[in-house]
C-alpha positions as CSV (number, residue, x, y, z in Angstrom):
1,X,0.0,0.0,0.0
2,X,2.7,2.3,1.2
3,X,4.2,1.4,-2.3
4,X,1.1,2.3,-4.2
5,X,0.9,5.5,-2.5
6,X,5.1,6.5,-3.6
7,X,4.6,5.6,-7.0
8,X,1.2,8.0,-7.3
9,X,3.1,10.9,-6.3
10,X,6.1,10.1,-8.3
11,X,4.2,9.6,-11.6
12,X,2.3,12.9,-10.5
13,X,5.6,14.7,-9.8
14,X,7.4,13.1,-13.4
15,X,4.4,14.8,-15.1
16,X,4.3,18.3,-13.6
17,X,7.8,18.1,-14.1
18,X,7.7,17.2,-17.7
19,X,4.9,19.2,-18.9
20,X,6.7,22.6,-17.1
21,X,9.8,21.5,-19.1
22,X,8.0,20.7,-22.2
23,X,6.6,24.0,-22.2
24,X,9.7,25.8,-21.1
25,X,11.6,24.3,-24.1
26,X,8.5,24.9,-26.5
27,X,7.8,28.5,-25.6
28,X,12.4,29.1,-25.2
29,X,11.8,30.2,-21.6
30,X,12.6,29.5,-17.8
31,X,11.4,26.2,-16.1
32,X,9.8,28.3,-13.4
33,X,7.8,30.7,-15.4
34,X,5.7,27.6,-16.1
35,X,5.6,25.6,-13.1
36,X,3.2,27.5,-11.2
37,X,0.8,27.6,-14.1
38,X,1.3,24.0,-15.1
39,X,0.5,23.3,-11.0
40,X,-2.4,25.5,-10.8
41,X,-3.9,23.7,-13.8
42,X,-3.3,20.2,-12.4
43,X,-4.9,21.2,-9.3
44,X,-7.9,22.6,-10.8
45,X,-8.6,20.0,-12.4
46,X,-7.9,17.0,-10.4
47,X,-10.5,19.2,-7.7
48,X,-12.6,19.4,-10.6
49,X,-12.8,15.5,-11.4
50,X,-12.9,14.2,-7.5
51,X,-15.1,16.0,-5.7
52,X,-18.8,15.4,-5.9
53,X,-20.4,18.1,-7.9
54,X,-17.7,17.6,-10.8
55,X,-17.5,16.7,-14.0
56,X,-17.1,12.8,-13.0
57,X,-20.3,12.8,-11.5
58,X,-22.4,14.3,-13.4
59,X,-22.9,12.2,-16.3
60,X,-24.7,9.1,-13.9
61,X,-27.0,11.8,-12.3
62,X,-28.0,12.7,-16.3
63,X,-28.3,9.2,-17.4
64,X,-30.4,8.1,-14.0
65,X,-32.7,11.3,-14.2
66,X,-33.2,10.5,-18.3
67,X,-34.2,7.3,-17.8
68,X,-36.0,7.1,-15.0
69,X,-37.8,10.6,-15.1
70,X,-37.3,11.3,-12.0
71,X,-34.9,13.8,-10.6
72,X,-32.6,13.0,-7.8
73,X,-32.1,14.8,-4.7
74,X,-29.7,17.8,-4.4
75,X,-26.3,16.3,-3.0
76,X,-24.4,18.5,-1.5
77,X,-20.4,19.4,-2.8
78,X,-18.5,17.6,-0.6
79,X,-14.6,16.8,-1.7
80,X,-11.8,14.8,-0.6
81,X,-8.6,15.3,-1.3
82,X,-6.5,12.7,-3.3
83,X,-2.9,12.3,-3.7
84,X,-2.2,14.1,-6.6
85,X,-4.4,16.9,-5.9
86,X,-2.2,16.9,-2.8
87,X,0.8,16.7,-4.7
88,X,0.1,19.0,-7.3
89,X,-0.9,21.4,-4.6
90,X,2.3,20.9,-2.9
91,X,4.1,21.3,-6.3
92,X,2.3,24.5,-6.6
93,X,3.3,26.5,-3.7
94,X,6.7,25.4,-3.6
95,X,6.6,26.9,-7.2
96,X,5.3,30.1,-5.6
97,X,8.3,30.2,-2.6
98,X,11.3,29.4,-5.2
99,X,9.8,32.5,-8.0
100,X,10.8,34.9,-4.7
């Protein structure tokens, strides 16, 4: 388990990491002047897909209230965090300390 848990932030961290490079060499600029973006997106979005009211789901409320005619009850957003929203978060800020 503890394993399992390593490996998710590693890949997590290897992608920031890449995609702030890749972007860095595309665009012929610093490393840093896209990590904090490239964080900020990642975190966005993983929020976006985990917690409740996302994009993830939505699509089995649509299908349930299509088919059934009914409409289900309003859940409440709720969201837990996941480790790489944590680690993108993480990535993020200490993006933010190293720009100053």
């Amino acid at each position: 388990m503890m394993l399992k848990k390593i490996l998710t932030i590693a890949v997590t961290l290897l992608i920031l990491i890449s995609v702030s490079f890749g972007f860095s060499l595309y665009f012929h600029s610093e490393f840093l002047d896209f990590s904090f973006i490239v964080g900020l997106i990642a975190t966005i979005i993983t929020w976006f897909f985990v917690s409740t009211d996302g994009a993830a789901s939505r699509p089995p409320d649509h299908t349930i209230r299509v088919s059934t005619g009914l409409r289900n009850a309003y859940q409440k957003s709720h969201f837990t965090p996941n480790l790489p929203f944590v680690t993108s978060l993480i990535y993020t800020l200490l993006s933010i300390v190293v720009m100053h």
